[in-house]
PAMIVO-770662 format. One record per residue (C-alpha): residue in one letter; x, y, z; chain. Coordinates in pm, 1 decimal, decimal comma. Layout:
// PAMIVO-770662
code; u; v; w; unit
A; X; Y; Z; A $
...
***
This chain:
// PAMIVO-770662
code; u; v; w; unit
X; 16175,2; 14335,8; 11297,0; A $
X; 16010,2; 14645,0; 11432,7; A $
X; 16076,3; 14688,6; 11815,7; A $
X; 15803,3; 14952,1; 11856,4; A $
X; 15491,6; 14745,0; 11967,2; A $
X; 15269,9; 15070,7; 12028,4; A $
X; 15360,7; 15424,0; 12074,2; A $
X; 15456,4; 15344,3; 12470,1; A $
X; 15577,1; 14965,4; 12433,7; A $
X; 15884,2; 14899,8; 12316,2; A $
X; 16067,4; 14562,6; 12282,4; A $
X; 16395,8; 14590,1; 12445,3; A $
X; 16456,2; 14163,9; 12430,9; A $
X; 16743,3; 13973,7; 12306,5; A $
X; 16803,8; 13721,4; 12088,8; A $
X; 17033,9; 13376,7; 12177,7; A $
X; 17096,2; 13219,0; 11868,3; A $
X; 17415,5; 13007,3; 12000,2; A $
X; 17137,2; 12847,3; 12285,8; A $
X; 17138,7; 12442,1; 12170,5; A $
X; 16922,5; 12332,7; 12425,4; A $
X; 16595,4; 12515,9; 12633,0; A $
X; 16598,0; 12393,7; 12992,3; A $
X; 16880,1; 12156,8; 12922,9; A $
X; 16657,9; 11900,2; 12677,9; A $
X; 16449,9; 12109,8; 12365,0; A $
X; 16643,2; 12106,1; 12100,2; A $
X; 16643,3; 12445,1; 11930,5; A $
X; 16775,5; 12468,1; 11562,2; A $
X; 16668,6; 12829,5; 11554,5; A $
X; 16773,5; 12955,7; 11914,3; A $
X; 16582,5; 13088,7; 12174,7; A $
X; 16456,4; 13445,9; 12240,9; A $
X; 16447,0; 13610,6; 12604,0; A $
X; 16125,2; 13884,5; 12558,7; A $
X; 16144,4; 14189,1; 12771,0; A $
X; 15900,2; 14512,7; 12740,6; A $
X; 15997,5; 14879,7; 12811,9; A $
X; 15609,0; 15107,4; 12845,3; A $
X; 15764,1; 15430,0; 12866,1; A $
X; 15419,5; 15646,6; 12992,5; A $
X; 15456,2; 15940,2; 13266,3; A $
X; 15594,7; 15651,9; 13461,8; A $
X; 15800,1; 15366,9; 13356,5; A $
X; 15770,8; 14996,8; 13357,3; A $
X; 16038,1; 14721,6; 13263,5; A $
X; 15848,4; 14395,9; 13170,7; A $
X; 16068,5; 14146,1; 13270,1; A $
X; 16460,6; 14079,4; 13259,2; A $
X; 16639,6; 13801,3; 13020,3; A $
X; 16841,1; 13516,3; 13114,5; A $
X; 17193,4; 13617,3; 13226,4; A $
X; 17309,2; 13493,3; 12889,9; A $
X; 17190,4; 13809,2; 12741,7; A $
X; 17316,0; 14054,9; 13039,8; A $
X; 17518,2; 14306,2; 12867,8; A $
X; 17286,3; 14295,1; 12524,8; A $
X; 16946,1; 14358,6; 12753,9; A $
X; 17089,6; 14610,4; 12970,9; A $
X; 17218,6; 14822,7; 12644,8; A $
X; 16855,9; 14767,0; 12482,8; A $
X; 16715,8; 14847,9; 12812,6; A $
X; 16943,0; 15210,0; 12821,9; A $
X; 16892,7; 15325,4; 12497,1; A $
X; 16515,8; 15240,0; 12501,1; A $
X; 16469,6; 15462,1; 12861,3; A $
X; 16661,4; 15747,7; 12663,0; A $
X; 16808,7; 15902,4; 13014,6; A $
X; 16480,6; 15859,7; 13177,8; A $
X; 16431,2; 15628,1; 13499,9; A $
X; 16250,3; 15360,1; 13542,9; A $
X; 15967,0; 15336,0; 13841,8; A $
X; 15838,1; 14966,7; 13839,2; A $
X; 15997,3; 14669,7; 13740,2; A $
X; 15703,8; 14415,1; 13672,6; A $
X; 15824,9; 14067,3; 13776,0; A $
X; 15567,6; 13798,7; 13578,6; A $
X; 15741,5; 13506,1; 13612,9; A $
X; 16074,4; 13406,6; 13858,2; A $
X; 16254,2; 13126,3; 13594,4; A $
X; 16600,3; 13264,0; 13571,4; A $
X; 16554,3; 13294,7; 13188,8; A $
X; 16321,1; 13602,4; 13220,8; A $
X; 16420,0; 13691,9; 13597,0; A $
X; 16825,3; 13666,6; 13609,5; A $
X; 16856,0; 14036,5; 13586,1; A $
X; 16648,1; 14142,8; 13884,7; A $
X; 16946,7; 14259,8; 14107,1; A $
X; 17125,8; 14457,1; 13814,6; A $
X; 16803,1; 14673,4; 13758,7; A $
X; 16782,7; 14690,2; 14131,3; A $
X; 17095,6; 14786,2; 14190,3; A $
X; 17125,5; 15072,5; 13881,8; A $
X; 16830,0; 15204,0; 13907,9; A $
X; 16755,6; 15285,7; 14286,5; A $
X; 16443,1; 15361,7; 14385,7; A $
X; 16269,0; 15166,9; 14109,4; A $
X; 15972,5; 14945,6; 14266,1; A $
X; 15957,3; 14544,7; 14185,3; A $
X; 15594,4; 14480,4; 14120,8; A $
X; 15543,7; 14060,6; 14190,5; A $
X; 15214,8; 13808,0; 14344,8; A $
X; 15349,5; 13686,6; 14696,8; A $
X; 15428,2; 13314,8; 14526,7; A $
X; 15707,2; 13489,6; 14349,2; A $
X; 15819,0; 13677,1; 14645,8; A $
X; 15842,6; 13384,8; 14831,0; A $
X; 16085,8; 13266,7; 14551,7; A $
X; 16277,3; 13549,8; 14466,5; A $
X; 16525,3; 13516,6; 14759,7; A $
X; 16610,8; 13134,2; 14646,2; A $
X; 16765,3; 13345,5; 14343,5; A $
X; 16865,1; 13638,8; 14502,6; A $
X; 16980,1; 13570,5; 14902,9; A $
X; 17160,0; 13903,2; 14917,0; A $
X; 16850,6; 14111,7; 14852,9; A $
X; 16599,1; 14226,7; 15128,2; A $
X; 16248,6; 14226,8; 14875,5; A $
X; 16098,3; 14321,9; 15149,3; A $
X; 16225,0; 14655,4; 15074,4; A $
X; 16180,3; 14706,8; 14733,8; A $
X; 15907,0; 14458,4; 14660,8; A $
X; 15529,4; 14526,9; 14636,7; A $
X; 15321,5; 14252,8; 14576,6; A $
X; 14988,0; 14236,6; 14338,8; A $
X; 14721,7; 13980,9; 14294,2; A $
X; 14439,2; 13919,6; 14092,5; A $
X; 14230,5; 14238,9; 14026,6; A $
X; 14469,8; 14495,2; 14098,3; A $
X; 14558,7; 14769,7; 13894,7; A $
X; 14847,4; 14960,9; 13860,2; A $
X; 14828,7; 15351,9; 13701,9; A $
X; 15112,5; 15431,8; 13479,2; A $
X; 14918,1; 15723,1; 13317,4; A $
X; 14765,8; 15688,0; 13009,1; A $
X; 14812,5; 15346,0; 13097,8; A $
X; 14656,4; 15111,0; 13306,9; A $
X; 14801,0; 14797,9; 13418,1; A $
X; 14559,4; 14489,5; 13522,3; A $
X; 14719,1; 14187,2; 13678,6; A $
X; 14554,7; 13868,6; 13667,5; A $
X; 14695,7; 13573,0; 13852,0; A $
X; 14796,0; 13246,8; 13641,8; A $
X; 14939,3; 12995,0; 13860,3; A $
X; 15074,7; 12695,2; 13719,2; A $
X; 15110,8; 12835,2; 13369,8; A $
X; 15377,4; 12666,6; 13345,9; A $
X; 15509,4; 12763,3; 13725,0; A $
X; 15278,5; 12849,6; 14109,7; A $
X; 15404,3; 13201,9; 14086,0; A $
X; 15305,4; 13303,4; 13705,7; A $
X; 15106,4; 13634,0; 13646,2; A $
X; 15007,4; 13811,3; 13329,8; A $
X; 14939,9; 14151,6; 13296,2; A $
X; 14673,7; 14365,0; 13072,7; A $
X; 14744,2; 14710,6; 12924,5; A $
X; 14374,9; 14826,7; 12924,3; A $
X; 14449,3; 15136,5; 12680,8; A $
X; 14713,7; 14966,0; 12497,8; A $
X; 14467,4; 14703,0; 12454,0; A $
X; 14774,9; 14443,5; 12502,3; A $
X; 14777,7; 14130,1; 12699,5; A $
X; 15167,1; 14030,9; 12835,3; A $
X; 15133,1; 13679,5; 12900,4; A $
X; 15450,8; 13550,2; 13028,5; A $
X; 15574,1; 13173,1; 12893,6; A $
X; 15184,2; 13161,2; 12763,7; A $
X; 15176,3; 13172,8; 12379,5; A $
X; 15527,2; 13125,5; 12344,9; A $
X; 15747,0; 12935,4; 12083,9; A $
X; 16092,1; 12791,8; 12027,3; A $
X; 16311,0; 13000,6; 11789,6; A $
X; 16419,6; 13369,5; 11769,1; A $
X; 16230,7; 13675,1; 11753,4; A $
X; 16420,3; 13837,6; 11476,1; A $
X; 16265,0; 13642,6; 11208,2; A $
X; 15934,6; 13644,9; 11059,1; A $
X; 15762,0; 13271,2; 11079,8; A $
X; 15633,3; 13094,9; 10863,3; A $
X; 15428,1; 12907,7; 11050,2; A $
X; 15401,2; 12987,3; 11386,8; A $
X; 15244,6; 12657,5; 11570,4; A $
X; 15450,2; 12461,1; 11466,7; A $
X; 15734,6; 12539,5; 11747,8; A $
X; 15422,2; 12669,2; 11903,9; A $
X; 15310,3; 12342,5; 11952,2; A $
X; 15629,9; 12170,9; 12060,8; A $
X; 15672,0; 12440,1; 12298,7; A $
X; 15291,9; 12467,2; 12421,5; A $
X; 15285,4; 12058,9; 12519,6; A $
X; 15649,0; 12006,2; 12657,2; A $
X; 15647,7; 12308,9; 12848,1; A $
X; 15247,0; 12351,7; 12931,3; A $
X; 15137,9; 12047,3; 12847,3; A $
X; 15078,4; 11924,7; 13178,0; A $
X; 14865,0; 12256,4; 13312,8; A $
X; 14580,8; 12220,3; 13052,6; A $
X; 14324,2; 12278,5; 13294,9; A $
X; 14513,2; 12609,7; 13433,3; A $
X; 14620,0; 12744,8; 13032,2; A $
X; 14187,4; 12678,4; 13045,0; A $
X; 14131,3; 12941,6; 13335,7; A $
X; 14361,8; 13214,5; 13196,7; A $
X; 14187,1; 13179,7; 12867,8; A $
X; 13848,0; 13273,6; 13036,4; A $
X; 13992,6; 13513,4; 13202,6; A $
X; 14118,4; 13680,5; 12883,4; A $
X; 13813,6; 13611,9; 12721,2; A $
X; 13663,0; 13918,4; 12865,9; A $
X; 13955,2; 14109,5; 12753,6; A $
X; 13971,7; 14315,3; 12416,3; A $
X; 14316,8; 14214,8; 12330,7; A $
X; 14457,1; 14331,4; 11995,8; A $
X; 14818,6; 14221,4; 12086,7; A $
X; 15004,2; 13916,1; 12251,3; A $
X; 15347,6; 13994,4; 12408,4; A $
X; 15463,6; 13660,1; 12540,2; A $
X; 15847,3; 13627,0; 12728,0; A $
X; 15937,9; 13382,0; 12392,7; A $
X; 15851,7; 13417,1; 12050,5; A $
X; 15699,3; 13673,2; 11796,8; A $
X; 15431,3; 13958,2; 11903,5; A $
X; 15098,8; 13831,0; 11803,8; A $
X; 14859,2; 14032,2; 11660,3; A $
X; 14568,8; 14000,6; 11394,4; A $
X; 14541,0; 13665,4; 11259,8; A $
X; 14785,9; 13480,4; 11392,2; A $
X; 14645,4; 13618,6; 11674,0; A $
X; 14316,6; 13467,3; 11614,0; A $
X; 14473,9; 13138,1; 11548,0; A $
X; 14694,1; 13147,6; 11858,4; A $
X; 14389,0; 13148,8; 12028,2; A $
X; 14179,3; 12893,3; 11857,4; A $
X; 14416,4; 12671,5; 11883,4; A $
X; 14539,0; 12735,6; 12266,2; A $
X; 14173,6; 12642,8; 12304,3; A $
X; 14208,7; 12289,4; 12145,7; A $
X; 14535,1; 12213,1; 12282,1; A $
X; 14478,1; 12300,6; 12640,2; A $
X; 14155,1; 12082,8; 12626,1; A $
X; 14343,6; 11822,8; 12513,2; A $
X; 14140,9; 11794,1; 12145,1; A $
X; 14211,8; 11629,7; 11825,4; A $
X; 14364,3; 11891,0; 11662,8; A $
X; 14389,1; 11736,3; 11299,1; A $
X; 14273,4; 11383,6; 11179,2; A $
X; 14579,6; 11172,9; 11131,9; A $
X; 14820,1; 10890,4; 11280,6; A $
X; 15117,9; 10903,6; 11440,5; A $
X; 15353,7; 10618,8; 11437,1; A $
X; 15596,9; 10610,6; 11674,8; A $
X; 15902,1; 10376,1; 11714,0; A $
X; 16233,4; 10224,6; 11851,1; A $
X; 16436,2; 10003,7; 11637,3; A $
X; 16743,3; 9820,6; 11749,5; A $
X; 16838,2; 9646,5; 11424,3; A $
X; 16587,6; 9761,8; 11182,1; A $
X; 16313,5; 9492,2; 11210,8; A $
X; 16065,0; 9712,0; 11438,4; A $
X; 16093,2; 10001,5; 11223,4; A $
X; 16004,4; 9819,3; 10930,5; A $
X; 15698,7; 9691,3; 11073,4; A $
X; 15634,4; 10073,2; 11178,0; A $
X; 15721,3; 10201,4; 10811,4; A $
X; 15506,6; 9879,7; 10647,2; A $
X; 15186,4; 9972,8; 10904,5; A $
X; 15224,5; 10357,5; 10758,1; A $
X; 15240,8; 10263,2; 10398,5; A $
X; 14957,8; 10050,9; 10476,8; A $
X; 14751,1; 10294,9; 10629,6; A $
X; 14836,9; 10520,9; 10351,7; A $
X; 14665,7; 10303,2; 10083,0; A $
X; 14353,3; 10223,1; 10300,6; A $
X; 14297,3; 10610,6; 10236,7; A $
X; 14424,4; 10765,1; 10574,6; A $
X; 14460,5; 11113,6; 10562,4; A $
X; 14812,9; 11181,8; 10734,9; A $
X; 15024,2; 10928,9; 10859,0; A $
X; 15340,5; 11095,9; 11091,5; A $
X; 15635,1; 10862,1; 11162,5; A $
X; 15907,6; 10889,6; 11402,1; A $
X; 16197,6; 10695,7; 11523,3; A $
X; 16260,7; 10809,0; 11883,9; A $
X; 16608,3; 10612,7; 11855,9; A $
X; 16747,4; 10908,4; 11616,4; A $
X; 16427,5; 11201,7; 11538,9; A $
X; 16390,3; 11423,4; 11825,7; A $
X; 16174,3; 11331,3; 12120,6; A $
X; 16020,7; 11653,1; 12199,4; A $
X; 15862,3; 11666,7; 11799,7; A $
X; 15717,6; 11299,6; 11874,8; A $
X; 15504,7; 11425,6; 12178,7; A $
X; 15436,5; 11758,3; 11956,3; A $
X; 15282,2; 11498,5; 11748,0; A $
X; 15106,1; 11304,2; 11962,0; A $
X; 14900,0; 11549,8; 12079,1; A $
X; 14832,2; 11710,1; 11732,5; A $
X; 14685,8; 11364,5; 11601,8; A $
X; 14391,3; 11168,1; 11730,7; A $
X; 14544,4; 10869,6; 11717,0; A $
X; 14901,5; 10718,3; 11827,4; A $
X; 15073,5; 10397,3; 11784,5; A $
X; 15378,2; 10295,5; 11916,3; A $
X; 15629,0; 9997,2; 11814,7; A $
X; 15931,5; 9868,6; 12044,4; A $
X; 16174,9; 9590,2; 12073,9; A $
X; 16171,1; 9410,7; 12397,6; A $
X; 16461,7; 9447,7; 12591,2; A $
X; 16655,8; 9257,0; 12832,9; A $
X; 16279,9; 9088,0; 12941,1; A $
X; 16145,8; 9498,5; 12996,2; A $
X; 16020,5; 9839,1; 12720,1; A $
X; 16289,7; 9953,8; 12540,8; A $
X; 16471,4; 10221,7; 12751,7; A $
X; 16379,4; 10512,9; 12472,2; A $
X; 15997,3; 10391,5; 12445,9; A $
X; 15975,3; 10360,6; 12786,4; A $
X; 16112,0; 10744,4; 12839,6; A $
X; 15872,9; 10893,5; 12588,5; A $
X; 15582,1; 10697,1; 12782,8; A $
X; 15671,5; 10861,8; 13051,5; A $
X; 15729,3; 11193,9; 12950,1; A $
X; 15357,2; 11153,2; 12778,7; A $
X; 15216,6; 11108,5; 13114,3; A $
X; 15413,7; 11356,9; 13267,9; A $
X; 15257,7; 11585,0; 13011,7; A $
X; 14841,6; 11475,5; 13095,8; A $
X; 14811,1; 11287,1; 12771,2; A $
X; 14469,7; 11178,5; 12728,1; A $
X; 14169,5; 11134,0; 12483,9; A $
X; 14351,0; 10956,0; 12249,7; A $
X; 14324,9; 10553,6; 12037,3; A $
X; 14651,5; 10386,2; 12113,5; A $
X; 14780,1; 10083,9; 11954,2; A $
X; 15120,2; 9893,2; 12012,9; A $
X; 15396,9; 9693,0; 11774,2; A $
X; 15571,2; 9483,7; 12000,6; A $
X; 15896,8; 9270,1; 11873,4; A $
X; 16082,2; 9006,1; 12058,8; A $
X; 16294,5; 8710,3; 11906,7; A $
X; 16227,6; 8450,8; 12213,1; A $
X; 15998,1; 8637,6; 12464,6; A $
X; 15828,9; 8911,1; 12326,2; A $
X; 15687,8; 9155,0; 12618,0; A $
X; 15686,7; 9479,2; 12482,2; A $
X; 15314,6; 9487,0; 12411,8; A $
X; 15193,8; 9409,9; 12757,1; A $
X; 15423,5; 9641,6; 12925,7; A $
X; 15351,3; 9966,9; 12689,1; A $
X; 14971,0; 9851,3; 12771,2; A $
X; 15033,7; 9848,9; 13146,5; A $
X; 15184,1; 10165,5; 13127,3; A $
X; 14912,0; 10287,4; 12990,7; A $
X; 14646,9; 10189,0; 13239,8; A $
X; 14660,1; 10512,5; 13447,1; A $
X; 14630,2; 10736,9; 13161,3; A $
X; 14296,1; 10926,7; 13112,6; A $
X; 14054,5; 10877,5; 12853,0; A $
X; 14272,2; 10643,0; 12629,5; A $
X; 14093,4; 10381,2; 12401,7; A $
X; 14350,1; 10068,0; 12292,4; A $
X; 14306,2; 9942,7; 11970,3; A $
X; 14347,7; 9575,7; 11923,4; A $
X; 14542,6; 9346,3; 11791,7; A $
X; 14851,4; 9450,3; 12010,9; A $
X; 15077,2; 9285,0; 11634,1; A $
X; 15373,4; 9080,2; 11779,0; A $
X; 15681,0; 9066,7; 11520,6; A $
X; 15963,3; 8798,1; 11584,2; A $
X; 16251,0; 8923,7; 11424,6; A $
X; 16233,2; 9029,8; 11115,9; A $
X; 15893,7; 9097,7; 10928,6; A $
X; 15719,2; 8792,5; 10750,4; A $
X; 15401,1; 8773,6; 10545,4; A $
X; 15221,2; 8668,1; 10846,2; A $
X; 15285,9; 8977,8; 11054,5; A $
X; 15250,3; 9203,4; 10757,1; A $
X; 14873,7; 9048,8; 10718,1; A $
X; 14814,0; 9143,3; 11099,6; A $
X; 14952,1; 9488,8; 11067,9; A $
X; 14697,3; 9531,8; 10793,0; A $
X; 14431,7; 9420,9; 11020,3; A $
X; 14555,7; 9687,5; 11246,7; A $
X; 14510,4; 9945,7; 11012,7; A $
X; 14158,9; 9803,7; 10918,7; A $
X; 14100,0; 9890,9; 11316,1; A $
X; 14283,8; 10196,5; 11317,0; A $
X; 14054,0; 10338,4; 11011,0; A $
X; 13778,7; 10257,1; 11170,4; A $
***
C-alpha cells in the first residue's frame, strides 16, 4: 500500500501480524497495526511512536522517511504505550526535538517514562492552538475520553487532513486493502469506544466544521473518499447509540446443548415469520467481542442461558457486564432461561438489566426445562410473534 499520504505526510507505521490479542482480550485474526505519521515541511513533525513491539521496524521507517533531516516536534496524541512506547528513543536520538502534548498527557507521561524530566522537553497545547510547520498548519483540538482523559487530535489545515488518534480505527493490518471496513470497525469502535459515545459525539462536531479530505487514525487504513463518507455516517449512528440495521441478535450459553437449541429453534422461527436478519452466537465457543459488535449493530437482542449453581451462567453473566460497561442502551431485550429443577436465569438477566438506559423487555421471559418440548417450542414462537412486532 502506498505510504505517501500527501506530498508532506508520509506513513512511517508498522505492521504486527504475530499480535493474537489487542489489550490482552480482542482477538485479532488479522493482526494489529501501530500508525505513525512523518509531515516533512520546513520543519518536521513525528505523529506518534508504535508499541515497543515494533521498535527497531518504526525507528528504520522513521530514518529513511526523515532522509538525514531532523526532526523538530514530536506530536504526542495519545499516551497508551501502543502509540507512545517510543517517546524516550526519539528523545534521546534526536536532541533538541520538542514533544508537543495537552497537560493530561503530561501529567501521564512520567508514569511511563520516570527517568525523563518533560518538563524540559515538553510543551503543552490545548484546544485552539496552532502550531506553524510552514506550509502547514497544525490545529489541535482536545478529545478527552476518546477512548482515554488525555486524547487529542490534530488538523492539517492545508493538508486538509484530520489525525484522529484511536478515533476511526479498526482491528487488522494496514498493509491490506479491506473489504469492508466496519466490520472490525465496528468491533473495534464499541469495545474500545463504546462507552464514550457522548465524547466520540463532541469530537464529531468539532470536526464538522472541518474540511477533511483524509482520516489518519493510530490503527487501521487511511480514509479518504467514500469510505470516508461512510466512516462518518456511521460514527454518527454508533456513537448515538442508533439502530444501525433492522435485525435480531440471538445470543447464548449452552452447557449440554438444550439452551442452544431453543436459541437456534427461536432463529429459525423468526426466520419464517419474515424477519429480516437473524445473528446467532454462542458466547460458550464464538468470540465475545463479535457478540457485543452485534448487539449494538441490531435493534434488538435476546439472550438464552442455563442457570447455574442457583445464579447466570458465568459467560452470560460476563457479556452482561461487559454490555454495561460499554453504555448499552436503546435497545428490545428478551431472555431464554433453562433450568432442570429451579430455573432462575430469566429473573437474574432481567435484574441485571434494570440499570441499563433506555431498554424495552419483551415478554414472555420462555423458560425451557431440559431439553426442548413442543410446549416450549409453541412459547418461543410467541416470542417471536412479540419480537416482530
Amino acid at each position: 500500500m502506498d505510504k505517501t499520504i500527501t506530498n508532506d505526510i508520509l506513513y512511517i507505521g508498522c505492521d504486527d501480524k504475530e499480535l493474537e490479542q489487542f489489550e490482552g482480550q480482542y482477538m485479532l485474526p488479522e493482526g494489529m497495526c501501530y500508525n505513525s505519521y512523518l509531515i516533512l515541511d520546513e520543519k518536521v513533525a513525528i505523529m506518534d511512536t508504535v508499541d515497543v513491539r515494533k521498535k527497531d521496524e518504526w525507528l528504520d521507517n522513521l530514518e529513511k522517511g526523515l532522509n538525514g533531516r531532523k526532526p523538530d516536534f514530536l506530536v504526542v496524541q495519545h499516551v497508551e504505550p501502543d502509540h507512545a512506547s517510543l517517546i524516550a528513543e526519539v528523545l534521546s536520538k534526536y536532541q533538541g526535538v520538542k514533544l508537543i502534548c495537552t497537560a493530561a498527557a503530561l501529567k501521564m507521561l512520567p508514569l511511563y517514562f520516570p527517568q525523563i524530566d518533560f518538563s524540559t522537553v515538553a510543551q503543552t497545547v490545548k484546544e485552539g492552538d496552532k502550531l506553524e510547520l510552514g506550509k502547514n498548519t497544525l490545529h489541535f483540538f482536545a478529545a478527552p475520553m476518546v477512548h482515554w482523559p488525555e486524547v487529542m487530535v490534530t488538523y492539517a489545515e492545508q493538508a486538509k487532513v484530520l489525525f484522529a488518534a484511536d478515533g476511526f480505527g479498526k482491528f487488522g493490518v494496514y498493509d491490506s486493502e479491506p473489504d469492508d471496513w466496519s466490520c472490525e470497525a465496528r468491533r473495534y469502535y464499541f469495545n474500545i469506544c463504546g462507552k464514550y459515545g457522548a465524547q466520540v459525539q463532541s469530537l464529531l462536531k468539532k470536526a464538522a466544521n472541518l474540511d477533511i479530505q483524509t482520516i489518519c487514525s493510530l490503527h487501521g487504513p487511511i480514509l479518504k473518499g467514500e469510505m470516508l463518507k461512510e466512516a462518518l455516517r456511521l460514527y454518527q449512528i454508533w456513537s448515538n447509540y442508533d439502530v444501525e440495521s433492522e435485525g435480531i441478535f440471538i445470543a447464548y450459553c449452552t452447557m449440554h446443548g438444550n439452551t442452544g437449541n431453543a436459541a437456534e429453534y427461536l432463529a429459525e422461527s423468526l426466520r419464517k415469520k419474515g424477519a429480516k436478519k437473524v445473528s446467532v452466537s454462542n458466547l460458550c465457543v464464538d468470540d465475545w467481542a463479535e457478540g457485543i459488535e452485534d448487539a449494538f449493530k441490531y435493534g434488538t437482542l435476546v439472550l438464552a442461558s442455563p442457570t447455574y449453581d442457583g445464579n447466570l451462567f458465568p459467560i452470560m453473566t460476563d457479556f452482561i457486564s461487559h454490555l454495561k460497561i460499554k453504555n448499552y442502551q436503546k435497545r428490545k431485550v428478551a431472555f431464554i432461561e433453562n433450568g432442570s429443577w429451579a430455573p432462575q436465569a430469566g429473573r437474574l438477566m432481567k435484574e441485571m438489566f434494570a440499570d441499563f438506559k433506555n431498554i424495552q423487555i419483551t415478554e414472555p421471559v420462555v423458560t425451557v426445562r431440559g431439553a426442548l418440548k413442543e410446549a416450549d417450542k409453541a412459547n418461543l414462537d410467541i416470542l417471536a410473534d412479540e419480537l416482530l412486532k
